[in-house]
Every structure is written in C-alpha cells, then in structure tokens.
matplotlib code that plots the C-alpha trace (Angstrom):
import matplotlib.pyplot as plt

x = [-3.7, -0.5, 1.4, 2.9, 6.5, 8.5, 11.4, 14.5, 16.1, 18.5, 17.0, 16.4, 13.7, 12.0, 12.5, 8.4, 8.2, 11.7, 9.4, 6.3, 7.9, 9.8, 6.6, 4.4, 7.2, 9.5, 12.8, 11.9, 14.2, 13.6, 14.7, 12.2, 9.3, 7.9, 7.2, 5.0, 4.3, 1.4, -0.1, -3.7, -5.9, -7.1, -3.6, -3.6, -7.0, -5.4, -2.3, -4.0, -6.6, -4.0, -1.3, -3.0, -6.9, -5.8, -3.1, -5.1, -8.0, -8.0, -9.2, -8.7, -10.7, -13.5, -12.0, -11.0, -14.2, -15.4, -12.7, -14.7, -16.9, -15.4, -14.1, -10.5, -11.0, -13.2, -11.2, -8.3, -9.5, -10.8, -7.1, -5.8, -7.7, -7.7, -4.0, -4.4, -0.4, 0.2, 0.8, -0.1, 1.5, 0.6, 3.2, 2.3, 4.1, 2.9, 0.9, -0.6, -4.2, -4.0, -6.6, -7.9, -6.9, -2.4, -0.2, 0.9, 3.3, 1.9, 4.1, 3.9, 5.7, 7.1, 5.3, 7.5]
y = [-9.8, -9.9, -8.7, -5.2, -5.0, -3.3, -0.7, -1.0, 2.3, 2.1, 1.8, 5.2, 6.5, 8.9, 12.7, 13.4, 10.3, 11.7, 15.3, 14.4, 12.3, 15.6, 17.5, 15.1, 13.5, 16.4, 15.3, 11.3, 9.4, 6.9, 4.1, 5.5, 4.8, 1.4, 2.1, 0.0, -0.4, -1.6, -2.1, -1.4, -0.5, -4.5, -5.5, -4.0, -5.6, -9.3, -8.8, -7.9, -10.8, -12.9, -11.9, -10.9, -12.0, -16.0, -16.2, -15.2, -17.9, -21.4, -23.1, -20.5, -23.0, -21.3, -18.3, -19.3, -19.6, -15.8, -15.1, -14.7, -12.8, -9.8, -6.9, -6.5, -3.1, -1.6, -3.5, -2.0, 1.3, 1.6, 0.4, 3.0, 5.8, 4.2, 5.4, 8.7, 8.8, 7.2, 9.1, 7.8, 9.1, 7.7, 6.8, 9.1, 11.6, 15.5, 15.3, 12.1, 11.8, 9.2, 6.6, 6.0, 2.7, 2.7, 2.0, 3.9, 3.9, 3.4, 4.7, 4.7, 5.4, 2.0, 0.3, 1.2]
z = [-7.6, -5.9, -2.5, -2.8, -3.3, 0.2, -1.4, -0.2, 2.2, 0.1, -3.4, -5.4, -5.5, -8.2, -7.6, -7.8, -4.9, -2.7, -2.7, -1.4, 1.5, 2.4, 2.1, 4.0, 6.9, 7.7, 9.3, 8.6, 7.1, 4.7, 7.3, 9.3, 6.9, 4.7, 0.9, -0.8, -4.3, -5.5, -9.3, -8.3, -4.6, -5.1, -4.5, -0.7, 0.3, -1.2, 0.7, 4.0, 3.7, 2.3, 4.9, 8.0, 8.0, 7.1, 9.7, 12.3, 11.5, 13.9, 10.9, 7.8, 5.3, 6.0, 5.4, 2.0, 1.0, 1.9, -0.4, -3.6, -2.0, -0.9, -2.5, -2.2, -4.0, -1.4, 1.1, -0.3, -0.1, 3.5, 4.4, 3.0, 3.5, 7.8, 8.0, 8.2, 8.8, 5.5, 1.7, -1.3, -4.3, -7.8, -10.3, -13.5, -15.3, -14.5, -17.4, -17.2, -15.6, -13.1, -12.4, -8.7, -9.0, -9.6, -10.0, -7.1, -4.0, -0.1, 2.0, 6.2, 9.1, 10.4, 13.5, 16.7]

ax = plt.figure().add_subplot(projection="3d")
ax.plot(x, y, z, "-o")
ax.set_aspect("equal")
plt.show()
C-alpha cells in the first residue's frame, strides 16, 4: 500500500482524463482541482489512516495496533464515494474492462 501520487497543474494529462474533468467541472481549471492517482481503492483508505487518522492521535501507538484490523479497501471506498464533488475516472483503454479496484485517478475540487 502506498500514498497516492498529487499531479502536477502543469503535467499532461491523458485526453480520456482532460474530457471527463470538462464534462464533470465546467469552467474549472486544472489549478482549481487536486488529481490523485492511485494503483488500487486500498491505497486511499492507507493514506487517509496513515496521513490524517495517526496525526490526529495524543498517543497514535495504539492506533498502530487497529491497523491490521481494518479494511483499508472498504475504508477506501466510503472515502470515495463521501465526496460527492469528486470524479473518479479509471485508467483503461476504451476497450479494456476495468476492475473496481484501479488503477485509477481521484480527482476533487481543492479545499478553499
């Protein structure tokens, strides 16, 4: 498991991906937004336990020890589908049949 990577404004981005951001944020920029990629829906339950749920623990040992107890892919998933503002658009070719699971992009409107 690992953190999802933050694209760069600036980087360039797929055709397929540079559509559905039109389609979905109309008149957004891509300033405006934060595009994550992740390899799998397990990755963005780790990275929010990892990066907001142990930094906000007094004494996060104890924390450490829940971790093999919870499921980062259900974790993961209600994340995801909580941001009702958010897109997600799966990396695969038109005719490839995607899994449920990514690789995929996570993209949100930036906090204000």
């Amino acid at each position: 498991m690992k953190s999802g990577v933050l694209l760069s404004p600036t980087q360039a981005l797929p055709e397929r991906l540079q559509q559905a951001i039109q389609n979905r944020f109309p008149g957004k920029e891509i300033q405006d937004l934060s595009i994550r990629y992740y390899e799998s829906v397990e990755d963005v339950g780790y990275e929010f336990y990892m990066e907001t749920v142990l930094p906000t623990c007094a004494d996060p040992r104890p924390a450490h020890y829940l971790a093999p107890f919870i499921s980062f892919v259900r974790l993961g998933e209600a994340l995801i589908l909580d941001r009702e503002d958010g897109l997600l658009v799966y990396e695969t070719d038109q005719d490839d049949l995607c899994t449920e699971t990514g690789p995929f992009w996570f993209i949100t409107p930036k906090a204000t």
